[in-house]
C-alpha positions in Angstrom: 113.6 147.3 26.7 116.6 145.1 26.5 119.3 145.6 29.0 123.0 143.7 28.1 126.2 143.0 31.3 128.8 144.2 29.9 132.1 141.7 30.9 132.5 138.5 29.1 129.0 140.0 27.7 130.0 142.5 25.5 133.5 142.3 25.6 136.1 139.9 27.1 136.7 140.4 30.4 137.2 137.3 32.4 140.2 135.7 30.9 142.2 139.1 31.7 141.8 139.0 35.3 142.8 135.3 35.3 146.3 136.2 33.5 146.8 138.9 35.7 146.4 136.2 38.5 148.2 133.3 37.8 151.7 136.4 37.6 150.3 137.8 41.0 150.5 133.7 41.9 154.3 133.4 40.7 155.1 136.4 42.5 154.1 134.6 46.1 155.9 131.2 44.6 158.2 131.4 47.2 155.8 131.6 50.0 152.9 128.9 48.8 152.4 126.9 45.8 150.4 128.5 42.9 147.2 127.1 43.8 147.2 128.0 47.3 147.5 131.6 46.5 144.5 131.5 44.1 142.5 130.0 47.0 144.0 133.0 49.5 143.0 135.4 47.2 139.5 134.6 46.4 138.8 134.1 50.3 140.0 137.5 50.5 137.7 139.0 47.7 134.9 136.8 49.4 135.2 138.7 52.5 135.6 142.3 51.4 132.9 142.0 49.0 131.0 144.0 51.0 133.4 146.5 51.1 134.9 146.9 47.8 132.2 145.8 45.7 133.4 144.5 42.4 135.8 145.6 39.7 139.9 146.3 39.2 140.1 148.4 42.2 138.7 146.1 44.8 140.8 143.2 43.4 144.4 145.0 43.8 143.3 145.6 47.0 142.9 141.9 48.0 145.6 141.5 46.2 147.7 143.6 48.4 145.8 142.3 51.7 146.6 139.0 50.4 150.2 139.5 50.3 150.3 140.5 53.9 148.5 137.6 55.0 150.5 134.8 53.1 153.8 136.3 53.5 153.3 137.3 57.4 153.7 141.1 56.8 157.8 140.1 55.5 156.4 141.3 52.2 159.0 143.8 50.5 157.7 147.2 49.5 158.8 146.1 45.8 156.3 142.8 45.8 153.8 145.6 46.5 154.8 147.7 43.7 155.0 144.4 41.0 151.2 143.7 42.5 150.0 147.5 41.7 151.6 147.4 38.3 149.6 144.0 38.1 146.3 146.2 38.5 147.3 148.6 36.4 148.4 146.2 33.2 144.7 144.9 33.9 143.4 148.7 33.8 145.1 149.4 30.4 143.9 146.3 28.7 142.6 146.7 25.3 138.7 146.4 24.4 138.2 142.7 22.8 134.8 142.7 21.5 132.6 139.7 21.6 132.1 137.9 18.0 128.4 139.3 16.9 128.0 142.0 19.7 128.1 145.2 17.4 126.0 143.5 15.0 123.4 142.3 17.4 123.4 145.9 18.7 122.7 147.1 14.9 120.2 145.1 14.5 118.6 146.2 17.7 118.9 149.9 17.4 115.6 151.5 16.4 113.7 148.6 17.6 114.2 149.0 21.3 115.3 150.5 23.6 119.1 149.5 24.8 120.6 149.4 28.3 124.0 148.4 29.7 123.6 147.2 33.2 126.7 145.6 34.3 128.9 145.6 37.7 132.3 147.1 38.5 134.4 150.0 38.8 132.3 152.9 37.5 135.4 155.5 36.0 136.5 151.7 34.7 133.2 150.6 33.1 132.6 154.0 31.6 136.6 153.8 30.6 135.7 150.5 28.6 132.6 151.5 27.2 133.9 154.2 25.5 136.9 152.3 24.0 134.7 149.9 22.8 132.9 152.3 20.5 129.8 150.7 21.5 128.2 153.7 24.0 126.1 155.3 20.9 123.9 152.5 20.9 122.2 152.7 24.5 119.6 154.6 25.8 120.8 154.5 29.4 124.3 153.2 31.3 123.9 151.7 35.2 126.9 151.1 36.6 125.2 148.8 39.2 127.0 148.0 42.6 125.3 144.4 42.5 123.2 142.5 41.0 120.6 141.5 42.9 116.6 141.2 42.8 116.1 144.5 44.7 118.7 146.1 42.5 116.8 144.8 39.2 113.8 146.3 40.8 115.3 149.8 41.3 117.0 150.0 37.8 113.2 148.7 36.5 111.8 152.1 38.8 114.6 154.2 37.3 113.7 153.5 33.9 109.7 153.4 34.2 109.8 149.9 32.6 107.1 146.6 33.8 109.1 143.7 34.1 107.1 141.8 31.7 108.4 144.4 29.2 112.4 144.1 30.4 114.9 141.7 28.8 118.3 141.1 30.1 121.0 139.6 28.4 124.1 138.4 30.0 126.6 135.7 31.0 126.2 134.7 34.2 123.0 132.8 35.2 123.6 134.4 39.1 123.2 138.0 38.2 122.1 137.7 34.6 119.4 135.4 34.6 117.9 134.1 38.2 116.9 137.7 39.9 115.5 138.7 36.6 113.2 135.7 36.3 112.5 136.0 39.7 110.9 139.7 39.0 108.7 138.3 36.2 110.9 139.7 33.8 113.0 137.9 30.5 116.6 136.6 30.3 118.4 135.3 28.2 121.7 133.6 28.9 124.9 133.6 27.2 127.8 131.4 28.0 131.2 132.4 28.5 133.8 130.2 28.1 135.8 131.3 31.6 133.5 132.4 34.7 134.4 133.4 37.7 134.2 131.2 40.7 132.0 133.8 42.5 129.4 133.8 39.5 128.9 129.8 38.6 126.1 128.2 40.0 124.7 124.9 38.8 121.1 124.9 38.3 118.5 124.0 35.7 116.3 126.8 34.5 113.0 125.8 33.2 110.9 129.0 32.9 109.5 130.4 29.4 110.8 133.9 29.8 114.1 132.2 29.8 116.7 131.2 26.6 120.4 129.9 26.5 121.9 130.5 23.3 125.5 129.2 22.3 126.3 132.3 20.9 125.5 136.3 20.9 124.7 136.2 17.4 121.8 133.7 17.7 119.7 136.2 20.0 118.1 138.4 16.8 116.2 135.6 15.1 114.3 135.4 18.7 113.9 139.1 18.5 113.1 140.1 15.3 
């Protein structure tokens, strides 16, 4: 069974929420220099984490909180609206499929059995999965709140599936990569060119149920 993350994965993901930012940024020029923003706003989505989870939504809403906090509740009512308009521009954006992806797919189908397991937004995920034209090709969909060990283990139950018999695929060595090996199961990682702060970690991985490839293309001559 091979399960795939979805953003920056599958599709591009990353680079949208980072334009979105930097406008949300000039919109608080006023109030703090560009930078200083950016470091507002991911303390905020750092500490409501917890709360919100991951996904569109959640950032809109520090977004919002953000304002408050940097402008000393003077915010206007009509920076408000700008930011929710923000949030929705990033809601409508179109499906960019990864170079390779829908060929990888092909050549997987029939073979195995495919899973998307990926965080965020679920009415947003299933949004983009559908766009993408991509849903035909998996067996199951987990919208997964986070993307941790015990969640692994409980996608793993859900799908009657050892570990030793579970590949995931993904950009991020945090959630991708590290909780999977730690089950005894196989990932294989994927770079992305932009990654979020909250999902870089710097750490050598020296295991041999683990591959980095350059590209998603690369992964069906170690499959097939």
């Amino acid at each position: 069974m091979i399960a795939f993350d979805a953003d920056d994965t599958l599709w591009v993901n990353e680079p949208y929420f980072q334009e979105v930012e930097h406008k949300f940024c000039a919109l608080l020029e006023d109030f703090l220099p560009h930078h200083t923003v950016s470091q507002e706003l991911f303390k905020t989505e750092m500490a409501n984490l917890s709360l919100y989870g991951y996904g569109v939504k959640a950032f809109m809403l520090s977004m919002i909180e953000s304002i408050s906090r940097i402008t000393e509740q003077q915010a206007s009512i009509e920076l408000v609206d700008k930011t929710i308009a923000l949030g929705k521009e990033l809601l409508e954006k179109p499906i960019e499929l990864i170079d390779g992806v829908e060929a990888l797919l092909k050549g997987l189908n029939g073979t195995y059995r495919l899973v998307l397991a990926t965080k965020g937004d679920l009415l947003d995920q299933e949004r983009k999965l559908i766009n993408s034209g991509l849903e035909n090709y998996f067996h199951h969909i987990e919208v997964m709140s986070n993307k941790k060990r015990e969640d692994y283990e409980k996608l793993l139950r859900h799908l009657d599936c050892e570990p030793q018999n579970f590949l995931m695929i993904g950009n991020s060595i945090k959630s991708d990569v590290l909780p999977v090996l730690e089950l005894g199961a196989h990932a294989i990682h994927v770079p992305f060119h932009t990654t979020w702060a909250h999902e870089q970690v710097s750490q050598t991985i020296d295991k041999p149920d683990f591959i980095q490839v350059e590209k998603i293309s690369e992964i069906l001559k170690y499959l097939s």
